[in-house]
C-alpha positions as CSV (number, residue, x, y, z in Angstrom):
1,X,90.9,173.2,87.9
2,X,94.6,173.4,86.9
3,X,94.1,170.9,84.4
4,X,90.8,172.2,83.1
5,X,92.3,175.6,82.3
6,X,95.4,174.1,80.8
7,X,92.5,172.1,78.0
8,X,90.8,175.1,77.8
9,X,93.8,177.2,76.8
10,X,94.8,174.4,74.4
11,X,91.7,174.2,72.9
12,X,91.3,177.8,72.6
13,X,94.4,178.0,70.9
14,X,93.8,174.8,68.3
15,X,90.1,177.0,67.0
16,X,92.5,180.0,66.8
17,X,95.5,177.8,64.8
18,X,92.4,176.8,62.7
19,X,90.4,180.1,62.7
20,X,94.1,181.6,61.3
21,X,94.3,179.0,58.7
22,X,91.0,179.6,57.3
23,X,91.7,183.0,57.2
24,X,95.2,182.5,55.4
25,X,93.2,180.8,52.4
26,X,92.6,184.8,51.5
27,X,90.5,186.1,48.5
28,X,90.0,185.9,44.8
29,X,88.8,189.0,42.9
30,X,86.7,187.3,39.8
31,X,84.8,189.4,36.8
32,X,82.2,186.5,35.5
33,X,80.2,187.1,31.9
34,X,78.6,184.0,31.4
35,X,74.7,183.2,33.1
36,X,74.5,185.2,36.3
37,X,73.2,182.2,38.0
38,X,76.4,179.7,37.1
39,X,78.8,182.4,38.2
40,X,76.8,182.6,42.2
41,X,76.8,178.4,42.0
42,X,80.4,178.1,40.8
43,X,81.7,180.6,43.4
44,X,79.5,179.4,46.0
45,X,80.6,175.5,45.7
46,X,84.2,176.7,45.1
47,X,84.1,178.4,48.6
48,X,83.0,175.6,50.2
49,X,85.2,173.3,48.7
50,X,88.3,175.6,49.3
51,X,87.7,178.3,52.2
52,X,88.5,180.7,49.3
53,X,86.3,184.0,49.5
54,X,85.4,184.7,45.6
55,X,84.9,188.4,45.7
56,X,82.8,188.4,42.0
57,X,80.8,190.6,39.9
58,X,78.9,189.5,36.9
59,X,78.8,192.2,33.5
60,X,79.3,191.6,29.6
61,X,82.2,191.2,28.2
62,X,82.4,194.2,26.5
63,X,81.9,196.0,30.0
64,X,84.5,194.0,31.2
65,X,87.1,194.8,29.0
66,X,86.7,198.3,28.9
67,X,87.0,197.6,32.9
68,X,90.5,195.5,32.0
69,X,91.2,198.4,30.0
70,X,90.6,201.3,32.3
71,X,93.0,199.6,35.6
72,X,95.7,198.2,33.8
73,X,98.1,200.4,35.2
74,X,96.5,198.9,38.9
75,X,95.0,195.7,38.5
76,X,91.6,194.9,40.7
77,X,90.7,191.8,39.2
78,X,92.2,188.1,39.0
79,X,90.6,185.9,37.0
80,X,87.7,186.8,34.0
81,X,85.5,184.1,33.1
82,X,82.6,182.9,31.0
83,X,81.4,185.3,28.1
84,X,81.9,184.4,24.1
85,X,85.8,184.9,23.8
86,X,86.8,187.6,20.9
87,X,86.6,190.1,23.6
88,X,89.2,187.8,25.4
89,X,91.0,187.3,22.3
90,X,90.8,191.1,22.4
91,X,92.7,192.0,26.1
92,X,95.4,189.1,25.8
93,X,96.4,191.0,22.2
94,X,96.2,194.1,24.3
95,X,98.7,192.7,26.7
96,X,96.0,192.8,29.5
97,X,96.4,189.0,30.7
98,X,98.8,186.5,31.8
99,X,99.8,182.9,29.9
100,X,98.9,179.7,32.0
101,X,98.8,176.7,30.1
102,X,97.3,174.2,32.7
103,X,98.5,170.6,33.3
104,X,95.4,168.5,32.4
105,X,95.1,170.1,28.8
106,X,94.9,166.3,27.1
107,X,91.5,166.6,29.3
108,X,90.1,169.3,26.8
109,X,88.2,169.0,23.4
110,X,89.9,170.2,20.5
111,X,88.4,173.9,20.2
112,X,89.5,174.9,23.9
113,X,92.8,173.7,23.0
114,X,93.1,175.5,20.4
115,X,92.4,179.0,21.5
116,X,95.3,178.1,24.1
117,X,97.5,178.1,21.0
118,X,95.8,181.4,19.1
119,X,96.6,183.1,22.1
120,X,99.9,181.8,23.5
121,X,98.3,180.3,26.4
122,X,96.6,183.7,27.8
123,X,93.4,182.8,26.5
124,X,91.3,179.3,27.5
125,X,88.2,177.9,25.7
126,X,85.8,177.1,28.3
127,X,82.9,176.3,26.3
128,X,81.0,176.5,23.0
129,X,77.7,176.9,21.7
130,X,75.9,178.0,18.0
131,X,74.4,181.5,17.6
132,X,70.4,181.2,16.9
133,X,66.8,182.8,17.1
134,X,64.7,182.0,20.1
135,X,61.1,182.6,19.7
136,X,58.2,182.5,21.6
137,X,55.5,180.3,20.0
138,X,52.1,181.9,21.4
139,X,53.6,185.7,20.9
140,X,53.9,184.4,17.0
141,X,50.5,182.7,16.9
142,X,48.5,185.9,18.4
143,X,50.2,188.1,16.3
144,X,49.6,185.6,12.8
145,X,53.6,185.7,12.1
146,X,55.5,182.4,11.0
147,X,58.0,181.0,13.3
148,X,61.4,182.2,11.6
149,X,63.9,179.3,10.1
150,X,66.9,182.0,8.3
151,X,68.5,184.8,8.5
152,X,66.5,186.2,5.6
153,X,62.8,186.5,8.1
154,X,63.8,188.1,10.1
155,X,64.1,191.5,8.0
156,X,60.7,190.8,6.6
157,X,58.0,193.3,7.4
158,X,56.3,191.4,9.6
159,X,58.9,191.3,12.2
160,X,58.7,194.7,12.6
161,X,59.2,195.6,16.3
162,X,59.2,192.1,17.2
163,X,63.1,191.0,17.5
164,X,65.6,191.7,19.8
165,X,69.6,191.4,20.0
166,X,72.0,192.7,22.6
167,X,74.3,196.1,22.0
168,X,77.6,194.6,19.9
169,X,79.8,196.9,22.1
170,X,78.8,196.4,24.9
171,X,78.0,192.4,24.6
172,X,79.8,189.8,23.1
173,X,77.2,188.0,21.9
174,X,75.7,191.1,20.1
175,X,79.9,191.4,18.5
176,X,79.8,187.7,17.3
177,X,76.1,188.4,15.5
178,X,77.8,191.1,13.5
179,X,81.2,189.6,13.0
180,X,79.7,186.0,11.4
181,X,77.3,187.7,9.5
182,X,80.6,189.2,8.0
183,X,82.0,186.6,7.7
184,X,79.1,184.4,6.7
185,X,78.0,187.6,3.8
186,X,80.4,189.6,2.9
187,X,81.2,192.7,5.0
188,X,79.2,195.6,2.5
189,X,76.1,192.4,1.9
190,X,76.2,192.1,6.2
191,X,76.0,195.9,7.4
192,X,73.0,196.4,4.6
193,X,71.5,193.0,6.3
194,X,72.0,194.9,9.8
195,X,70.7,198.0,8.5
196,X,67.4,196.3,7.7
197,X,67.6,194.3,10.5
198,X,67.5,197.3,12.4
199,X,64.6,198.5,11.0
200,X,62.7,195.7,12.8
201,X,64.4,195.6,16.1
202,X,62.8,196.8,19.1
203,X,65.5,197.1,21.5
204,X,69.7,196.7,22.1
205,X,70.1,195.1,25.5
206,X,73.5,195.7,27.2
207,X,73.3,191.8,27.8
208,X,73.4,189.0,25.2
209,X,71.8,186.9,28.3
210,X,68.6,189.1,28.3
211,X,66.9,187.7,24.9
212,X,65.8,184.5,26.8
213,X,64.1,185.6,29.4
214,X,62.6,188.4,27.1
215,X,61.6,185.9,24.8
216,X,60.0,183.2,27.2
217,X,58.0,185.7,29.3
218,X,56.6,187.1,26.0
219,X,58.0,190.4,26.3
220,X,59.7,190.5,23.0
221,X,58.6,187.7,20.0
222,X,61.8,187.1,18.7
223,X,65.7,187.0,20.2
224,X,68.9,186.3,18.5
225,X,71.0,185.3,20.9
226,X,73.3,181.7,22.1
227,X,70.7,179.0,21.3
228,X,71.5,177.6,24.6
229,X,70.1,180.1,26.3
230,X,66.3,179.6,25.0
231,X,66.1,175.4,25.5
232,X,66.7,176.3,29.3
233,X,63.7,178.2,29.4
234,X,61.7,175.6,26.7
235,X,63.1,172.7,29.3
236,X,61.2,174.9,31.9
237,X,58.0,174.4,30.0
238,X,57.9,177.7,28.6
239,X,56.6,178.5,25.0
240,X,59.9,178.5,23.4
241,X,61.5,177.4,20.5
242,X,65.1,177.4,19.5
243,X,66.7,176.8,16.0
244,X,69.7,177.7,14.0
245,X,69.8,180.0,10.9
246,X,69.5,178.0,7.5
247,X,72.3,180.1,5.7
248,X,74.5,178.7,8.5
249,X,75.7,180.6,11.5
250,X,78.6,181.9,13.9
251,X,79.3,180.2,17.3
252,X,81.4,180.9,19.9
253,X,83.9,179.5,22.3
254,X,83.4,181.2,25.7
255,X,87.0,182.1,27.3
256,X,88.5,182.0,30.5
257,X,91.3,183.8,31.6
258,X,94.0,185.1,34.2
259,X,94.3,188.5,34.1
260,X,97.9,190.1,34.3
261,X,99.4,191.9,37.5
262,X,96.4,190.0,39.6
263,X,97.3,190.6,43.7
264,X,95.8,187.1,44.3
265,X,97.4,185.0,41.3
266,X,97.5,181.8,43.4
267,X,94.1,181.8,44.5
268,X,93.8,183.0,40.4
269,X,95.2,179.9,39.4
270,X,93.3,177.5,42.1
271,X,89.5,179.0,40.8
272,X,90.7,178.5,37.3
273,X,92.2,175.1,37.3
274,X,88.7,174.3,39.6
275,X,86.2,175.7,37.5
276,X,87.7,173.4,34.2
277,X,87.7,170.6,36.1
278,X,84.7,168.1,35.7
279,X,83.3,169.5,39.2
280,X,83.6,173.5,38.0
281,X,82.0,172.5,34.1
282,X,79.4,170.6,35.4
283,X,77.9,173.4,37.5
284,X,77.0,175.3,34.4
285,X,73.8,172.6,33.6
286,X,72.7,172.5,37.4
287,X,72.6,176.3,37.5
288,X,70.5,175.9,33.8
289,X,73.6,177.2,31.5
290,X,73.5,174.5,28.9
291,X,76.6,175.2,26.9
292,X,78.6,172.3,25.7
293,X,81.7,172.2,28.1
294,X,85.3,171.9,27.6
295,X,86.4,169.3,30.0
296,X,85.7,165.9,28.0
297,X,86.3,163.4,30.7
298,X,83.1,163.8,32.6
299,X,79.2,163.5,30.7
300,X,77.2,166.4,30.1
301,X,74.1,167.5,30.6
302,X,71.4,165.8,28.1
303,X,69.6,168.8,27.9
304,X,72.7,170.5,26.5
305,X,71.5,171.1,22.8
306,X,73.6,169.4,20.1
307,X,75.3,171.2,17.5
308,X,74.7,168.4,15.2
309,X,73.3,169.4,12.1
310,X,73.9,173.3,13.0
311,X,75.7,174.6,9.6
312,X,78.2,176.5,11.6
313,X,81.0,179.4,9.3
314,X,84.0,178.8,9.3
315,X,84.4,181.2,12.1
316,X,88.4,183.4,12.2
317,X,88.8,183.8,15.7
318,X,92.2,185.2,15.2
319,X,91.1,188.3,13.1
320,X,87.9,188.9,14.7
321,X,89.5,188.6,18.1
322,X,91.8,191.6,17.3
323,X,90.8,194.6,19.6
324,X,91.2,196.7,16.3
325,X,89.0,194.7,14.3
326,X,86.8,194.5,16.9
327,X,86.7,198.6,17.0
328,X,86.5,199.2,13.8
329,X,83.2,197.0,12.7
330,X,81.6,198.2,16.0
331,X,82.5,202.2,14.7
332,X,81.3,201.0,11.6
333,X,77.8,199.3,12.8
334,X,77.1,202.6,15.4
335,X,77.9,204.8,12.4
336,X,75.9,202.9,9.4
337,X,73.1,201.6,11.7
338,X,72.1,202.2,15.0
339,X,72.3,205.9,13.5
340,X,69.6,204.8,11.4
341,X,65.9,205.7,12.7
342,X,63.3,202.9,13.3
């Protein structure tokens, strides 16, 4: 009996040593922008692999840094993630994040590298992908309206009340529409494009993940929007076609980031290192995100679309980063067009 309670004690006190451990892993407070479902895969496979609680909620990037914005003086988050990366550009010029230049950066493409540098180190690129329309093939057909190939259909009359883009202060996606058509135009040519553009848009979403699905369940005929986004949903055998503007177009490179004063920075800087790693990038295709990641040491997802052929701007991530830039062409868009009746 003796020796029974003497193994039980020891036994009891081993789960407890390993109970405690677990416990000591602690917590990482994460903000996520990119597809809702790779940000619940990545921090799901990142707690198992760890014993890391991710504590993470998923909003725009806009959102996100008004959020960043709003407790600077009290930091709640760690670590941002996912989401096109002028808005990240944005907060590191705004002295809202923290430099980390990781060890394994010979393991990333060129263009992640290179926002490392724009942004002295605050600032990663995580991955990239070509701005677009998405349409949905049977929508057209019913309604006797061409599939659009250029920027220049979509302000036609047909498409009046048929196209769709996300809010471009509140979505990151809907900011990099209007800042490479300025760059792309001209800023005066670009804001009277919007203004007509306007004219046939049905809706703002918060979201620049929203056009997809919109578009694929036949709710709206035609999004602009990441082109990624819509081959998901045509690789799911839904009537949906994808294809990059004919005047050329503006494309992003999502960012990732640590945020500065973060209460966790060490778990921070374990989620980050783990989601560029070939495990962490890779989860993005399973969870049907097919952007094109920035880890090159691993082989992506065929279905990732190419951007091969895609007439992509010249796109100045360093001055349309800038939080002022950034303000000022949104004050200007609110003010010269979604003032503008429908």
């Amino acid at each position: 009996m003796h020796r029974f309670l003497i193994r039980l004690v020891a036994s009891t006190a081993l789960g407890t040593a390993a109970l405690a451990a677990q416990a000591q892993q602690g917590t990482v407070n994460a903000l996520c922008s990119t597809d809702a479902g790779w940000c619940e895969a990545a921090a799901a496979a990142f707690s198992r692999a760890t014993g890391i609680r991710v504590q993470q909620a998923h909003k725009g990037t806009g959102e996100i840094g008004a959020q960043l914005r709003a407790e600077a003086a009290n930091p709640k988050t760690d670590i941002w993630w996912g989401g096109t990366g002028d808005p990240f550009l944005q907060a590191a010029g705004e002295g809202l994040l923290d430099p980390y230049r990781p060890a394994y950066i010979n393991d990333l493409h060129d263009w992640s590298v290179r926002q490392y540098a724009m942004s002295q180190n605050m600032v990663g690129g995580f991955y990239t992908s070509a701005m677009g329309f998405g349409f949905n093939t049977e929508v057209l057909k019913k309604k006797g309206l061409p599939e659009p190939r250029c920027w220049a259909d979509l302000i036609k009359p047909g498409y009046k009340g048929e196209v769709e883009m996300s809010h471009p202060a509140t979505s990151g996606t809907g900011y990099t529409i209007v800042a490479g058509l300025v760059q792309m135009m001209g800023e005066d040519a670009a804001f009277d494009y919007l203004k007509k553009l306007h004219r046939n848009t049905i809706a703002y979403t918060r979201s620049g993940q929203a056009q997809a699905p919109n578009v694929a369940k036949g709710e709206v005929a035609v999004g602009i929007s990441f082109i990624f986004g819509f081959d998901k949903w045509r690789h799911d055998k839904y009537p949906v076609r994808s294809i990059a503007p004919c005047e050329g177009t503006g494309y992003e490179i999502g960012g990732i980031a640590l945020v500065k004063g973060a209460r966790n920075k060490a778990n921070a800087q374990r989620y980050y290192d783990w989601l560029m790693s070939p495990a962490g990038q890779a989860i993005g295709a399973t969870a049907g995100s097919l952007q094109s990641p920035a880890n090159k040491t691993f082989k992506p997802d065929p279905r990732i679309p190419s951007m091969d052929g895609v007439k992509l701007i010249k796109y100045d991530f360093e001055k349309y980063g800038q939080a002022a830039e950034r303000k000022r062409l949104i004050d200007r868009w609110t003010r010269e067009v979604e003032s503008q009746p429908r």
